[in-house]
N, C-alpha and C positions, 0 to 999 in steps of 0.2 A: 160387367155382367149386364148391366141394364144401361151405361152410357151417363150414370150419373157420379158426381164425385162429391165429398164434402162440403164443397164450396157450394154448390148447388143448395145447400140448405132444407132437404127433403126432408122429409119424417120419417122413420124407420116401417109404420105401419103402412106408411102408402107406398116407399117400395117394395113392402112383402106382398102386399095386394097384386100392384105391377106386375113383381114378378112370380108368384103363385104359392109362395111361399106358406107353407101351414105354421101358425102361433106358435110361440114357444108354452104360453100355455098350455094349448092342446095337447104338444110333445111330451111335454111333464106329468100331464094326467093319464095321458095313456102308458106312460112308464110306471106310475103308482099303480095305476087297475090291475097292468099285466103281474106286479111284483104280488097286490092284493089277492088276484086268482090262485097264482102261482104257494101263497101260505096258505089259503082256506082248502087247496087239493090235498095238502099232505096232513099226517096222523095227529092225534091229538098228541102223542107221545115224543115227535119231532122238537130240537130247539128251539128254531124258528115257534114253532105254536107255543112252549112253555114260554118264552119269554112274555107272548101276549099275555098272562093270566098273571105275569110275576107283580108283584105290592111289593112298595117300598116304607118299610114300617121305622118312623122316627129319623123322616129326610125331610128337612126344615125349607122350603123355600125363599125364593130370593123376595129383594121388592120389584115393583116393575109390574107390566102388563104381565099376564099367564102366558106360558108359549102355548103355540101351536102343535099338538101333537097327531103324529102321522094316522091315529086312527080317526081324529075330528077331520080331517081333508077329504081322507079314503070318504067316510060318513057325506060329508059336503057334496063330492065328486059325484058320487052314487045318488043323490037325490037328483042334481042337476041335470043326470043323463039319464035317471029313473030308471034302475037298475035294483036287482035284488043281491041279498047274500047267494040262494040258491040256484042263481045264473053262471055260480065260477062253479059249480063240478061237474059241468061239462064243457071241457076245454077248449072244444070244437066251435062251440056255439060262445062262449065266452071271447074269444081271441074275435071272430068276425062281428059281434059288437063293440071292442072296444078301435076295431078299425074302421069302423064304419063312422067315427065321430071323425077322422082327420080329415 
């Protein structure tokens, strides 16, 4: 694709540079935002939205670090692109900022 092979010993980011390749980062967060839009449009009454609200009463935790949960990223993602909740219900305007970060 770009004339280089293993042996060549490159860096992955500098041939995605090269070759104009967009982050897998970025791919990933704008897969989150799009799935994030996609639950705040539909009804409070939906699955999807009840499981957001669902507690787990008398689930003991492990040891180890805290994981990471898909709402503290969404949270994360959203600061770093400065983005509101009230930006996903309009789908129009929603979808051309989160295309607008690749």
């Amino acid at each position: 694709m770009c004339g280089l092979t293993r042996g060549d010993r490159v860096r992955n980011e500098t041939i995605r540079e090269k070759v104009g390749v967009t982050p897998v980062e970025c791919k990933m967060r704008k897969a989150r935002l799009r799935w994030f839009g996609h639950v705040k449009r539909r009804g409070m009454d939906a699955p999807v939205r009840r499981c957001e609200r669902l507690a787990l009463d008398g689930f003991r935790w492990g040891r180890g670090r805290p994981r990471k949960y898909w709402g503290e990223v969404i949270r994360w993602d959203m600061e770093q692109l400065q983005f509101t909740e009230d930006m996903t219900l309009d789908r129009k305007v929603w979808r051309t900022r989160i295309r607008a970060e690749d």
